[in-house]
Every structure is written in structure tokens, then in C-alpha cells.
N, C-alpha and C positions, 0 to 999 in steps of 0.2 A: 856657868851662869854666875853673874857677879853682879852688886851695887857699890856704891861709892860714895862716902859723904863730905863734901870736902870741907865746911869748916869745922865739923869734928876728928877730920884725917881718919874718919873710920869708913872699911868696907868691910865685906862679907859675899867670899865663893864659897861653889858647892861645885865639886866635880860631876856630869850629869853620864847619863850612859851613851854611847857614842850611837845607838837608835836614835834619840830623840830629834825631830828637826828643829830648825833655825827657827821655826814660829813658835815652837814651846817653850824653847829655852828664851826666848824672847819676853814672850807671857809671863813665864816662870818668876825672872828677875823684876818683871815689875810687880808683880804677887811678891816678892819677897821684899822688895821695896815700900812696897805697901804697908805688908806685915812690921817694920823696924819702926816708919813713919808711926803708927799706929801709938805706940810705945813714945811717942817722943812731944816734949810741949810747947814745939815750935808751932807758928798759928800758917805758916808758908812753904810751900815744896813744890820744887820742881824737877820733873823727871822728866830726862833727854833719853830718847833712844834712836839708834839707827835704822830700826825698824817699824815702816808706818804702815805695815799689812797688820800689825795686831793694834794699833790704833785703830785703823780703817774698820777692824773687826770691832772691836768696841764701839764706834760711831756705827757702824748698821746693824749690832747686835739685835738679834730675833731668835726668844728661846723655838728650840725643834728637837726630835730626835738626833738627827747630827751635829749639834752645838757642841764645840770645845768644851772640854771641864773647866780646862783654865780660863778660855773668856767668861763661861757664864760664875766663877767665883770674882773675875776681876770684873766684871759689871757689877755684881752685887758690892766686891769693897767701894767702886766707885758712891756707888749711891749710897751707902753710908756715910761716906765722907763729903755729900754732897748734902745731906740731911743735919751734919756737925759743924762748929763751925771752923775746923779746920780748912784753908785754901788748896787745892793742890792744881797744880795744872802739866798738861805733858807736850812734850812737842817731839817730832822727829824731822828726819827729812825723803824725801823719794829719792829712789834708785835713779842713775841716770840713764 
């Protein structure tokens, strides 16, 4: 799980355990992405991922007993940052 900043040439991994699947460690790095944004006093951010199932999750997010930990912390940073006036926006792409 890794992010990437490019005009500070900064990123930051984290080895994860080889259980975890592709949707968490997906989740995860935009949670950590989140968390560094957070910290930072640029007023713009954009996060690219290849992964648009944990978008998708985010876009039909509905709290339940089976809800993701990691979607329902990354809905909640969303809406924090939606209530600041910090921009952020994310994009991915579909599988073909």
C-alpha cells in the first residue's frame, strides 16, 4: 500500500500482510492519503487510483452490519473534507 506526491517527491509504503485483499489495501492507501492530505496546506488534491470498486463503494455507501471499517472511516474523512474548505477530488478507471 503506497501514496505518492509528486510535486513534493514525497511518498510513503507500508508493507501489508499478504491476507489482505486488493479492495483494502486499495481503501487503505486512500485512508492514508487522506490522513498526509490532512496535514498539509494546499487548498487542492487529487487522488488517482486504479481501483473504482472502492469508489463505487464510497458512491453507494449505506451504513449496515456488513459495511467495510475502511469504507465507513473513508466516508466519514470524505465528509469532513467536504464540510472544510479544503478541494479534493478522486478519479479511477474500470476494468476492461
Amino acid at each position: 500500500m503506497a501514496y505518492y506526491v509528486s510535486h513534493l517527491k514525497f511518498g510513503q509504503g507500508v508493507k501489508l500482510k499478504k491476507e489482505i485483499s486488493i479492495f483494502s489495501a486499495e481503501a487503505l492507501a486512500i485512508t492514508a492519503a487522506l490522513e498526509f492530505i490532512k496535514k498539509q496546506s494546499n487548498q487542492f488534491w487529487l487522488i488517482i487510483t486504479d481501483n473504482t470498486i472502492v469508489l463505487k463503494a464510497l458512491d453507494n455507501y449505506k451504513f449496515s452490519a456488513n459495511t467495510n471499517f475502511i469504507i465507513l472511516k473513508l466516508d466519514i474523512s470524505f465528509t469532513i473534507f467536504l464540510e472544510e474548505t479544503t478541494k479534493l477530488n478522486y478519479c479511477g478507471h474500470f476494468p476492461i
